[in-house]
C-alpha positions in Angstrom: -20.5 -16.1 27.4 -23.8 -14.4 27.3 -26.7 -16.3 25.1 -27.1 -13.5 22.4 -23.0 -13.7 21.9 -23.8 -17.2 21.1 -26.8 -16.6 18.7 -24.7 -13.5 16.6 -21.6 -15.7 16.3 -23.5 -18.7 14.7 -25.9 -16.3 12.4 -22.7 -14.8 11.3 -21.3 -17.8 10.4 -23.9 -18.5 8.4 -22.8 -15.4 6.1 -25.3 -12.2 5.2 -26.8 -14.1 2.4 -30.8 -15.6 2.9 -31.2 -18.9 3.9 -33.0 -21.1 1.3 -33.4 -25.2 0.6 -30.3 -24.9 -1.3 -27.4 -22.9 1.4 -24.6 -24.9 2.4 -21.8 -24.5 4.8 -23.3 -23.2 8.4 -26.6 -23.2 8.0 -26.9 -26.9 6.8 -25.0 -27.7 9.4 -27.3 -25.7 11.7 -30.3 -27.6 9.8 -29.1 -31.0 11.1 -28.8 -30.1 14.7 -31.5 -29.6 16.5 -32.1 -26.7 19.0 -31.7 -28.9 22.3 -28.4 -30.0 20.8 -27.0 -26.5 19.7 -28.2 -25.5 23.6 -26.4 -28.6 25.5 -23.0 -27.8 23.0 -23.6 -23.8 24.2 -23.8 -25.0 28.1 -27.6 -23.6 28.3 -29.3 -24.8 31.2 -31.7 -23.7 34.7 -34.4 -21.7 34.0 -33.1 -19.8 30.8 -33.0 -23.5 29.4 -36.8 -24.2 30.5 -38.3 -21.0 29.2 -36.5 -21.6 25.8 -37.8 -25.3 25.7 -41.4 -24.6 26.8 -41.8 -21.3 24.2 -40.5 -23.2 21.4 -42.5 -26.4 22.5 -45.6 -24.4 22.2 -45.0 -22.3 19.3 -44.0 -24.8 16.9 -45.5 -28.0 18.3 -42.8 -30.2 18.3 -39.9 -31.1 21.2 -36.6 -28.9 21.0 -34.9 -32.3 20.5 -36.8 -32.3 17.1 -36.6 -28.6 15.9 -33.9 -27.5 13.7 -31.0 -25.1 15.6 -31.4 -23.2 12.3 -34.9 -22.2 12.4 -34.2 -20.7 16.2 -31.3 -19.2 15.3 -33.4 -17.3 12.9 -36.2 -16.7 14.9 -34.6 -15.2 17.5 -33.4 -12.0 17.5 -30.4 -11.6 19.9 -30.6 -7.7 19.7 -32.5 -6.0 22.5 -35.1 -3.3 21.2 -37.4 -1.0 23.8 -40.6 -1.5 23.9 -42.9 0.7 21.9 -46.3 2.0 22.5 -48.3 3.4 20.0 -51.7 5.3 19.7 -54.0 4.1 17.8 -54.0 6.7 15.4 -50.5 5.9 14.7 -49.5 5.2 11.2 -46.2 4.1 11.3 -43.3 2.8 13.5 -41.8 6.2 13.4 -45.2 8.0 14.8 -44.5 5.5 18.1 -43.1 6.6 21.1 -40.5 5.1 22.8 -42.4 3.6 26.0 -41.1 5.1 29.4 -38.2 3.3 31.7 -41.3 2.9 34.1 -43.1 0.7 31.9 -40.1 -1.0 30.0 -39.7 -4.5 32.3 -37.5 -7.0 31.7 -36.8 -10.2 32.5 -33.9 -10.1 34.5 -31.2 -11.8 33.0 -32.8 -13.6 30.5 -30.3 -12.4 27.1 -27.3 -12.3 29.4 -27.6 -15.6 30.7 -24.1 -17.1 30.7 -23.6 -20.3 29.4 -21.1 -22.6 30.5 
């Protein structure tokens, strides 16, 4: 089952209301795992595994064995959106264009890497 799958099925678990200090249910659940635990129950691994480790690693400043699943599964948006490119005179999103297929690169694979 693809990553994102993953990701959508435990935020919707977690209900459409904000997470704060006080929710129950899922997301404390999700608060006392951390992220390298949610990814080894999931069946992340290989290189999809590594990039997720090293980006969190570095953004945060602590191990993935010591980050809360809940705070990536919030982060992370599992919907794919194009790439914009705006002009500088651009005053809002809807002024952007939509950047060409030409320019739009992804990482192959990377959102509908399969866990086990």
């Amino acid at each position: 089952m693809p990553v994102a799958v993953r990701i959508t099925a435990a935020r919707a678990r977690m209900g459409p209301d904000d997470v704060t200090y006080r929710s129950v249910g899922a997301a404390q659940e999700l608060d006392r795992q951390s992220i390298a635990e949610w990814l080894d129950r999931i069946g992340v691994s290989g290189w999809f595994r590594e990039l997720l480790d090293v980006a969190f690693t570095t953004e945060f400043g602590q191990e993935i064995d010591r980050q809360s699943a809940l705070n990536f599964l919030t982060t992370i948006d599992p919907v794919a959106q194009p790439f914009r490119r705006c002009t500088a005179r651009a005053t809002s999103a809807s002024t952007c264009a939509v950047a060409t297929t030409s320019s739009r690169r992804r990482w192959p694979g990377a959102w509908t890497a399969r866990s086990k």
